[in-house]
C-alpha positions in Angstrom: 37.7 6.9 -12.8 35.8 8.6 -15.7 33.8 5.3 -16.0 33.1 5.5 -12.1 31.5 9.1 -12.5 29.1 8.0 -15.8 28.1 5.4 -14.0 26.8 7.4 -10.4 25.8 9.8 -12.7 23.6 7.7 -14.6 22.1 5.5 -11.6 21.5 8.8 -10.2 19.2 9.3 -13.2 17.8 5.9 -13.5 16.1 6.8 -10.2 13.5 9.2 -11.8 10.2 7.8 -12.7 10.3 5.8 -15.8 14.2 6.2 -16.6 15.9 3.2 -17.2 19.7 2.7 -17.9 20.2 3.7 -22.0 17.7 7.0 -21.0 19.7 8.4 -18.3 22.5 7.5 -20.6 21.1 9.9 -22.6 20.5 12.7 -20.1 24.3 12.5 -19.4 25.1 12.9 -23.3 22.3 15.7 -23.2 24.2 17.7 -20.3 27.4 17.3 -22.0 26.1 19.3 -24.5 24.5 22.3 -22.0 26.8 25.2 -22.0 28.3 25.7 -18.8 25.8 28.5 -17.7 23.1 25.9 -18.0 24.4 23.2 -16.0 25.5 25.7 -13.3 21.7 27.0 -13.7 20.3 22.9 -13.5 22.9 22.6 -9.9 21.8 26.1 -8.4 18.3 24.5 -9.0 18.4 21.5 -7.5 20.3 23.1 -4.5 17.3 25.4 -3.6 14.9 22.5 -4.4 14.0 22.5 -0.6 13.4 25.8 -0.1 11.0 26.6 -2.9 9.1 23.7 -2.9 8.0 21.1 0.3 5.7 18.6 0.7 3.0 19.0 3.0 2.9 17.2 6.2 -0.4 15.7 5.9 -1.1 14.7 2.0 2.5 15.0 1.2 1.5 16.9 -1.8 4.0 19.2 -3.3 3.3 22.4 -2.7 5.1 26.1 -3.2 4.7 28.6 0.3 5.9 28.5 3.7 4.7 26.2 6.4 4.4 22.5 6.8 0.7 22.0 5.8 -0.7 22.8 2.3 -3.7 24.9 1.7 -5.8 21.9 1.0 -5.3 20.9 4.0 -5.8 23.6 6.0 -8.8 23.4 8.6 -9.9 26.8 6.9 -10.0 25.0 2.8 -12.8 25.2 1.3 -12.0 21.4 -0.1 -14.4 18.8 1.2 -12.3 17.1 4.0 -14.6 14.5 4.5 -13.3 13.2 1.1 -9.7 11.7 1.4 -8.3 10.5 -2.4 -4.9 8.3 -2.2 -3.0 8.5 -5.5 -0.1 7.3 -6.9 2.3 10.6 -7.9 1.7 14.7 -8.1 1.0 14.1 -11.8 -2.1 12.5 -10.9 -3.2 14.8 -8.6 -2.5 17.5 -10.9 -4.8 15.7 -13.7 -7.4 15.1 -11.2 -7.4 19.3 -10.3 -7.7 19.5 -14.1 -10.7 17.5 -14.4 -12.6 20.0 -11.8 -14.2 16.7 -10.8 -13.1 16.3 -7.7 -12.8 18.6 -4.3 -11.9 16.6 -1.5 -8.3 16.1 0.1 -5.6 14.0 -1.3 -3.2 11.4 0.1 0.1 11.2 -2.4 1.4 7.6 -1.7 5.1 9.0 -3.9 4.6 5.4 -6.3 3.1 2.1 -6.0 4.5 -1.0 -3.8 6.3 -3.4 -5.2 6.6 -7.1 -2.6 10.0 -6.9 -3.6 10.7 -3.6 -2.3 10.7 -3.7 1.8 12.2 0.4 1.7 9.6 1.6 -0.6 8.4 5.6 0.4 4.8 4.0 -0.3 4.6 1.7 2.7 6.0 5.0 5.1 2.6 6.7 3.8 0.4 4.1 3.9 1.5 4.2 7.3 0.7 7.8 7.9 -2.4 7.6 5.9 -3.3 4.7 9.0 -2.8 7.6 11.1 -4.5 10.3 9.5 -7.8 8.2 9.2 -7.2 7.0 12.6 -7.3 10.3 13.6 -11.0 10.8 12.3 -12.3 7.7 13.8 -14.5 9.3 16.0 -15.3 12.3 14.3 -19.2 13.0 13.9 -19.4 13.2 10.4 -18.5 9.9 7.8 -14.9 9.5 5.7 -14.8 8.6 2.3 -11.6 6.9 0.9 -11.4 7.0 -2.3 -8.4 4.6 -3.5 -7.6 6.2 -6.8 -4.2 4.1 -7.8 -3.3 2.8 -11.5 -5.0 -0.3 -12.8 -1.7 -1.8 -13.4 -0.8 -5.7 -11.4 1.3 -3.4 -8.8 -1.5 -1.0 -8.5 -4.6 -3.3 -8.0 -1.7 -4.7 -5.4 -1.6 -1.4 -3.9 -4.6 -1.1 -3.2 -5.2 -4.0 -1.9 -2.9 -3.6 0.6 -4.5 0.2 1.6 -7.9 -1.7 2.0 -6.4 -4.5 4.3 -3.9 -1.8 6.6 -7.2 0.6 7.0 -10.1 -2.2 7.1 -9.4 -2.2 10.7 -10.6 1.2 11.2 -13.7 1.2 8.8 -15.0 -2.2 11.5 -13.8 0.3 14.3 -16.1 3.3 13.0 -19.4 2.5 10.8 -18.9 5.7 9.6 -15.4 5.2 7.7 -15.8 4.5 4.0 -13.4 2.4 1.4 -14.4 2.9 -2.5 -12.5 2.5 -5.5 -12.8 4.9 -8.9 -15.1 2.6 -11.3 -13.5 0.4 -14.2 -14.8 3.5 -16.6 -10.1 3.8 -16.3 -9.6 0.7 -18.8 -7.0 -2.0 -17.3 -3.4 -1.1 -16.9 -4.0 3.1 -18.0 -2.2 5.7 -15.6 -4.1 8.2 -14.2 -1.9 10.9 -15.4 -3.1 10.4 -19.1 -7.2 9.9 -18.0 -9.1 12.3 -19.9 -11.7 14.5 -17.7 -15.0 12.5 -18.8 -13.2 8.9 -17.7 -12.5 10.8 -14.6 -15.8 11.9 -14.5 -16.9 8.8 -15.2 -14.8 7.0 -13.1 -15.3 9.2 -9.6 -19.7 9.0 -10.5 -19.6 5.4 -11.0 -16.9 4.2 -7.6 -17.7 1.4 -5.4 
């Protein structure tokens, strides 16, 4: 019975980003070791999660506020809406907003799809990224996608599956554009960890 709860506990873990087995191992040791008042703290967190923060309806961004729609997204944002940039995770985004480079809308894909993987969360927003553009297909003024996923093999793979889902739409409208951030982001680097001139670089130089 003990075995059966370090084991849930753990797999619970292992489905973070980037936690495998012996590290949520660890985190199990590591809450062992909270006082109680701490853990109690951690649950009464992680209960209220939905009601502090939300992810918006359209970029599914996280976001803190009341509504389903982020201020980004809003009609009455001052971001550039005809500028619509898919990533990977919030981290990215969050890098990106550091970089001051960019001021268009986002599209937060929540990780990168794997073939093996039919359930991934990726595929339902690629979906509703089909949507979103479809939406603006007959708008008067031209959309810019800017595919700004890893360089990594599942990345490029990504991406290559955004372009194929939402190539039917650029034929549709002339005025629906595809680009990708320039190879100024070497092979296989996140874009969490870009510094602000490859960003800069890389959003200058996209194709």
């Amino acid at each position: 019975m003990e075995t059966n709860y370090f084991l849930e506990l753990r797999n619970f873990l292992e489905k973070l980003p980037g936690v495998g087995p012996r590290q949520a191992a660890r985190y199990v040791w590591a809450f062992l070791d909270f006082s109680k008042k701490d853990r109690e703290k951690l649950a009464d967190l992680l209960q209220n999660l939905d009601k502090n923060l939300r992810r918006c309806r359209e970029c599914f961004r996280a976001f803190m506020g009341g509504g389903e729609v982020c201020g980004f997204c809003l009609p009455t944002s001052r971001r550039e809406h005809q500028k619509i940039m898919v990533l990977e995770r919030d981290s990215d985004l969050l890098n990106m907003e550091k970089s001051g480079v960019y001021k268009g809308l986002y599209h937060v894909l929540g990780g990168v799809i794997d073939p093996t993987d039919e359930n991934a969360v990726a595929r339902e927003r690629i979906k509703a990224l089909y949507e979103r553009v479809n939406l603006d297909v007959g708008r008067p003024t031209s959309l810019e996608i800017i595919l700004a996923l890893p360089t990594t093999k599942l990345g490029e793979f990504t991406a290559s599956y955004v372009e194929k889902v939402l190539e039917p739409l650029a034929i549709k409208s002339k005025k629906i554009k595809i680009s990708r951030l320039a190879r100024g982001l070497s092979t296989g680097v996140e874009l969490e960890y870009a510094d602000e001139m490859t960003l800069k670089q890389a959003m200058q130089n996209r194709k």
